[in-house]
BAFI-3210 file (N, C-alpha, C; in Angstrom, 3 decimals, decimal comma, padded with zeros to 6 digits):
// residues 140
n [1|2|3|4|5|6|7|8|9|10|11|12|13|14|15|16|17|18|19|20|21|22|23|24|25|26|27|28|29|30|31|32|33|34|35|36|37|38|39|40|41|42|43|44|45|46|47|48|49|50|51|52|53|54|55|56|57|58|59|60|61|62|63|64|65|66|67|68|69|70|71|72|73|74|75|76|77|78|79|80|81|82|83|84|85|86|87|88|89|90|91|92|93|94|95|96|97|98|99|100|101|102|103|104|105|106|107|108|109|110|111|112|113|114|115|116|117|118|119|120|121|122|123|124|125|126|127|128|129|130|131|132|133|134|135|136|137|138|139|140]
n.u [026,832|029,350|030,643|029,587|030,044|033,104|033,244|031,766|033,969|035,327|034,664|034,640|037,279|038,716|037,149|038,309|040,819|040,792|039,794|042,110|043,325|042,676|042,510|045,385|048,171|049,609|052,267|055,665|057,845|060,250|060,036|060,375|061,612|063,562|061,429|060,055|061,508|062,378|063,488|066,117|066,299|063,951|061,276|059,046|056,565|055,583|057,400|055,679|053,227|053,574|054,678|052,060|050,191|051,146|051,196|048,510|047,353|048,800|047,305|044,876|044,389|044,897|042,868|043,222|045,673|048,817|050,108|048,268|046,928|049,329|050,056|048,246|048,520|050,847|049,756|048,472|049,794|051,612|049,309|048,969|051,132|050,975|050,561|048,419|045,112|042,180|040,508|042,715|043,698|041,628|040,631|043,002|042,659|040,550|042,603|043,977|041,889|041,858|043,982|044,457|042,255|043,378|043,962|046,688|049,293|051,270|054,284|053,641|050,340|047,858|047,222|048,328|048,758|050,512|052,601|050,710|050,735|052,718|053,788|051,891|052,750|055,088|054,071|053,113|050,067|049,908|052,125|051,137|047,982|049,072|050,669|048,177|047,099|049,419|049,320|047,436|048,491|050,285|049,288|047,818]
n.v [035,657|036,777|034,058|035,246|037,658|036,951|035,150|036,907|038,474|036,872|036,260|038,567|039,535|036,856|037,938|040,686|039,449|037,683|039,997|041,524|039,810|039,577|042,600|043,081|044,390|043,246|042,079|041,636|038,817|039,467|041,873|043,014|040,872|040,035|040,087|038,393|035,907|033,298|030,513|029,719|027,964|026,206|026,764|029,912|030,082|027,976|028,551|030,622|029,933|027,883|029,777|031,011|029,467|028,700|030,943|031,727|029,539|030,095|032,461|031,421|030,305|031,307|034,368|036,408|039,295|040,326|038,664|037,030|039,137|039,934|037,692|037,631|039,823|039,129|036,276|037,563|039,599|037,595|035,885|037,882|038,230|035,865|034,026|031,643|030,421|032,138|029,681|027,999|029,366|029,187|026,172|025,783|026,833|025,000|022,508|023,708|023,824|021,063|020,173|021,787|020,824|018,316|016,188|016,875|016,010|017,041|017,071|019,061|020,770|022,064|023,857|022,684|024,555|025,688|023,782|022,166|023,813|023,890|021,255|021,380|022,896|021,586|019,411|016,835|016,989|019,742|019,879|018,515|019,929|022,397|021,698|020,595|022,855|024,126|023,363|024,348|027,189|026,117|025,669|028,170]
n.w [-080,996|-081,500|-082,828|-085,708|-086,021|-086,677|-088,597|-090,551|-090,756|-091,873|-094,099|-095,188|-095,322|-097,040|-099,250|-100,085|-100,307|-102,789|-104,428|-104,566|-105,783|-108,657|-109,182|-109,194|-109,977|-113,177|-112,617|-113,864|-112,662|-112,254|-110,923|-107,449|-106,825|-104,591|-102,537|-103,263|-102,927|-104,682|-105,322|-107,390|-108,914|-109,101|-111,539|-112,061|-112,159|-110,571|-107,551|-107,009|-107,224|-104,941|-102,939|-102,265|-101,160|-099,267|-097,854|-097,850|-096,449|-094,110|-092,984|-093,129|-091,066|-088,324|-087,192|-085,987|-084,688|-085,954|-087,774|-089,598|-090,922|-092,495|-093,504|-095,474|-097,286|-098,028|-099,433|-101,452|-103,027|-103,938|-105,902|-107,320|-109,404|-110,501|-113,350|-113,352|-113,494|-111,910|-111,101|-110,503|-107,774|-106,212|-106,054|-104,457|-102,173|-101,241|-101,037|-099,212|-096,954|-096,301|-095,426|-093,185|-091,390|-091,232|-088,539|-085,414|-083,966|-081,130|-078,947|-077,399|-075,989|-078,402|-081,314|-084,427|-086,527|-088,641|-088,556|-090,256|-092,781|-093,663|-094,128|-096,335|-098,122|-098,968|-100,067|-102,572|-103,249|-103,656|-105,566|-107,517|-108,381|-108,782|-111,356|-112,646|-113,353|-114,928|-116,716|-118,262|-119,266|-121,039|-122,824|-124,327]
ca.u [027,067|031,045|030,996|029,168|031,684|034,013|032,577|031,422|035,154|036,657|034,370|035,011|038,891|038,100|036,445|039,936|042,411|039,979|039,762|043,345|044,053|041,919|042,516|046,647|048,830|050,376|054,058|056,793|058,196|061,889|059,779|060,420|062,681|064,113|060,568|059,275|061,873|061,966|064,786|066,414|066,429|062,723|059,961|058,430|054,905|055,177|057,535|054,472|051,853|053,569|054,434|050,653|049,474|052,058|051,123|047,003|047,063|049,243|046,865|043,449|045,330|044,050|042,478|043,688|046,663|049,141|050,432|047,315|046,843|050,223|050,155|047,170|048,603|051,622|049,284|047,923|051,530|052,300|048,516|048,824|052,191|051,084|049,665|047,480|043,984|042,148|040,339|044,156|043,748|040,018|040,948|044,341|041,711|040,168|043,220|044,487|041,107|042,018|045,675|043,756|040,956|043,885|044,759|048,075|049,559|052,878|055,029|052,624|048,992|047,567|047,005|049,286|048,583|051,878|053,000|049,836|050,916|054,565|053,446|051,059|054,011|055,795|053,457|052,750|049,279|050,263|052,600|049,827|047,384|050,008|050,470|046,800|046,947|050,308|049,062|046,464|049,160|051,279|048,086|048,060]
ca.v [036,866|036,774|033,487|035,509|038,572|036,336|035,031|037,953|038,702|036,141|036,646|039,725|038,867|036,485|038,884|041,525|038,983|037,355|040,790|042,153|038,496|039,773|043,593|043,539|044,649|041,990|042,907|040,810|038,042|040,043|042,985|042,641|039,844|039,718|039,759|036,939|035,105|032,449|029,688|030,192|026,322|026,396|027,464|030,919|030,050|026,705|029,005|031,395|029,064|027,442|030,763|031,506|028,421|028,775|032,123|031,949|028,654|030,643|033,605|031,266|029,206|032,243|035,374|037,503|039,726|040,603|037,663|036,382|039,771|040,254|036,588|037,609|040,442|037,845|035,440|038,451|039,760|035,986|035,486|038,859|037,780|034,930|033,625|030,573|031,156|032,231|028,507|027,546|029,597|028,729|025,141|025,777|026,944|023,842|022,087|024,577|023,287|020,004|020,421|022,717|019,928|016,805|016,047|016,723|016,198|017,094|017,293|020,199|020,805|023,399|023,503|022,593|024,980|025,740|022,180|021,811|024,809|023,298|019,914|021,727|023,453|020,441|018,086|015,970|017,233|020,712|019,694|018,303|020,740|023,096|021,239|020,477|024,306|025,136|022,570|025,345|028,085|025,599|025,073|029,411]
ca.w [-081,766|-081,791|-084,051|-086,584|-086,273|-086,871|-089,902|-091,557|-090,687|-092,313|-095,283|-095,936|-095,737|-098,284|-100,364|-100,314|-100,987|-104,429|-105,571|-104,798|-106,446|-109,519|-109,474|-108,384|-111,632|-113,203|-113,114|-114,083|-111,773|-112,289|-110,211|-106,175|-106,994|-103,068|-101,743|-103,114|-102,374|-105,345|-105,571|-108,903|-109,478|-109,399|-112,180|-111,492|-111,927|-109,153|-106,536|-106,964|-106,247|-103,784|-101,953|-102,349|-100,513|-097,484|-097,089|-097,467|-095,494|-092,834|-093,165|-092,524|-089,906|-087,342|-087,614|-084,518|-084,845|-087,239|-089,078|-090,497|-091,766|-093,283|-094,661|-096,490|-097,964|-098,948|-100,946|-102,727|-103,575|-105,087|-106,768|-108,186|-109,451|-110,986|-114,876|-113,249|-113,571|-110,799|-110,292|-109,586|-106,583|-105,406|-105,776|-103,797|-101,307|-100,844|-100,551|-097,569|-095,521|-096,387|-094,623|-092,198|-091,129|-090,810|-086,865|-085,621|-082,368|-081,131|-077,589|-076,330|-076,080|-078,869|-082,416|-085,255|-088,160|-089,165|-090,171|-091,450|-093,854|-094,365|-095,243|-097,478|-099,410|-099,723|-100,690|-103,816|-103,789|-104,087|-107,122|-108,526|-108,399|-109,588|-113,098|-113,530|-113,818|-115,236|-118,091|-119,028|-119,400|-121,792|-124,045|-124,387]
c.u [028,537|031,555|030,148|030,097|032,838|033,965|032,269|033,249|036,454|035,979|035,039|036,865|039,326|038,246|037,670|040,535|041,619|039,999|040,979|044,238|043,533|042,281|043,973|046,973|049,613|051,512|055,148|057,312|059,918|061,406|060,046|060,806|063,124|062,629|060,077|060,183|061,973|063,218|064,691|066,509|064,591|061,941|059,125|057,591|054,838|055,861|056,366|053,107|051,880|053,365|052,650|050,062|049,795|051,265|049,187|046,926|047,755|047,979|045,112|043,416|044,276|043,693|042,499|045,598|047,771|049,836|049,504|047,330|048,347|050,695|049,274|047,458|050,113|051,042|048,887|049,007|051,720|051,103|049,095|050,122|052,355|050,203|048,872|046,118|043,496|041,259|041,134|043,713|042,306|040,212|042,258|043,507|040,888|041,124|043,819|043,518|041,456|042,931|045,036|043,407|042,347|044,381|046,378|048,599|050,961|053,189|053,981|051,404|048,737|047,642|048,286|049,274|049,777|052,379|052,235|049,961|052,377|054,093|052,642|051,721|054,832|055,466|053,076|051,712|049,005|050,807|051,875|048,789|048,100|050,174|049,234|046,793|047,921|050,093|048,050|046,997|049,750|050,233|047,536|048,821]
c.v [036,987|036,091|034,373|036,853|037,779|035,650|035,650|038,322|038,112|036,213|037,536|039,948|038,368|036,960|039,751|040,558|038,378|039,101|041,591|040,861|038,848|041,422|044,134|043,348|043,607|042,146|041,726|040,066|038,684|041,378|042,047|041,166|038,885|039,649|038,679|036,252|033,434|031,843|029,575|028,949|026,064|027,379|028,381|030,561|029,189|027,667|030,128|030,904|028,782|028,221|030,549|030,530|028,677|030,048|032,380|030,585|029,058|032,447|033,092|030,459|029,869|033,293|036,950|037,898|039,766|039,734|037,387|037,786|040,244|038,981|036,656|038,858|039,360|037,448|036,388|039,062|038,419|035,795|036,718|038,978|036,627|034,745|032,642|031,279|031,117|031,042|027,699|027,926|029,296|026,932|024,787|026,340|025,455|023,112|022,702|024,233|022,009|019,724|020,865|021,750|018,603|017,287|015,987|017,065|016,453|016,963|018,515|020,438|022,127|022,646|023,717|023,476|025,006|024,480|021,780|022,204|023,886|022,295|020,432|022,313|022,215|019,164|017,571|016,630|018,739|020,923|019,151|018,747|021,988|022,927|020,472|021,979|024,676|024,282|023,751|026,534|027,278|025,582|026,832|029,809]
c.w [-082,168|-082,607|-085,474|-086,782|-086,757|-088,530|-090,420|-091,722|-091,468|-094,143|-096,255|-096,151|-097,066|-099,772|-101,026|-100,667|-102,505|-105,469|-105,466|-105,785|-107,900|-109,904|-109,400|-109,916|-112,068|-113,711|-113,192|-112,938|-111,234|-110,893|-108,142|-106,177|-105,333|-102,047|-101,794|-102,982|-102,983|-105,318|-107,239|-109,511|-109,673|-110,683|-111,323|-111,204|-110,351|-108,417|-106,260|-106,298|-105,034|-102,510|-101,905|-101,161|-099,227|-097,165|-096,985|-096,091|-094,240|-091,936|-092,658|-091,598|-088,442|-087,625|-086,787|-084,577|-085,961|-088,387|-089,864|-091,410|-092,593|-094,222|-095,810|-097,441|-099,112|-099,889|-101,877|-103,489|-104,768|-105,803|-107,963|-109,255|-111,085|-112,456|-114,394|-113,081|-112,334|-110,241|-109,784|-107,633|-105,404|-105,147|-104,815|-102,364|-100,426|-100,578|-098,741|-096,747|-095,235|-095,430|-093,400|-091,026|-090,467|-089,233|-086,766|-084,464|-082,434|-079,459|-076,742|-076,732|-077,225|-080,403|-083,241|-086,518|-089,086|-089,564|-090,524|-092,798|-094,127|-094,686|-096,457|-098,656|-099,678|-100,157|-102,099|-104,357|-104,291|-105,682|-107,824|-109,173|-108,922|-111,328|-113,448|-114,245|-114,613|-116,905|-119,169|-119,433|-121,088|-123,219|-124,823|-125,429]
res [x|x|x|x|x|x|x|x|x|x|x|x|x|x|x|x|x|x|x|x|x|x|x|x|x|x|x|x|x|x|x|x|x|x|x|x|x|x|x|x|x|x|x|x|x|x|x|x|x|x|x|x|x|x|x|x|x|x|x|x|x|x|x|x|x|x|x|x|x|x|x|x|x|x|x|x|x|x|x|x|x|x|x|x|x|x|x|x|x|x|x|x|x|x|x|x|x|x|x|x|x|x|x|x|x|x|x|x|x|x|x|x|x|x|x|x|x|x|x|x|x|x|x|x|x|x|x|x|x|x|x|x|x|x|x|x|x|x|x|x]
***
């Protein structure tokens, strides 16, 4: 009974951040400037995504206590933020299990999510998946 709480739980999680990713105002990248936190040598749209990824893949990492839920208000901050369409972010989904799913040992017993999520922001396949999408903005 508890894995299915847990699962309806993470559903319905889910469910809020797709439609605060879908229903959040779409305000200028100049707005909350110091929150998001964008390097000024970087393209808005990719520090957007990228945030987005770090912070959902930190957000479905675990589901107990208050980071996950304040990372998940993060990615919705940076989708809602963002011009990529929203199969950018469903496919940036599938990558985050991907990262999620790989083994990863270190010096102490326990799970690695967190450099699962940092390799996941700084990886190739991120920037890739980024300009499959930012190609569909340019064509606009």
């Amino acid at each position: 009974m508890k894995s299915s709480k847990i699962s309806i739980g993470n559903c319905l999680k889910s469910l809020v951040v797709l439609l605060a990713i879908h229903f959040a105002p779409a305000a200028g990248a100049s707005d909350n400037a110091a929150t998001l936190a964008i390097h000024p040598a970087q393209p808005v749209q990719e520090a957007l995504f990228r945030n987005w990824l770090l912070s959902r893949c930190i957000a479905r990492s675990d589901n107990v206590g208050a980071l996950p839920a304040d990372a998940h208000r993060a990615a919705a901050l940076y989708a809602g933020k963002s011009r990529l369409p929203a199969a950018a972010f469903t496919a940036g989904d599938a990558l985050i299990d991907r990262f999620l799913d790989r083994p990863f040992r270190g010096p102490v017993e326990g799970s690695y999510h967190t450099v699962a999520c940092i390799d996941l922001y700084q990886s190739g396949e991120a920037r890739r998946l980024f300009d499959r999408f930012a190609a569909q903005l340019e064509d606009q």
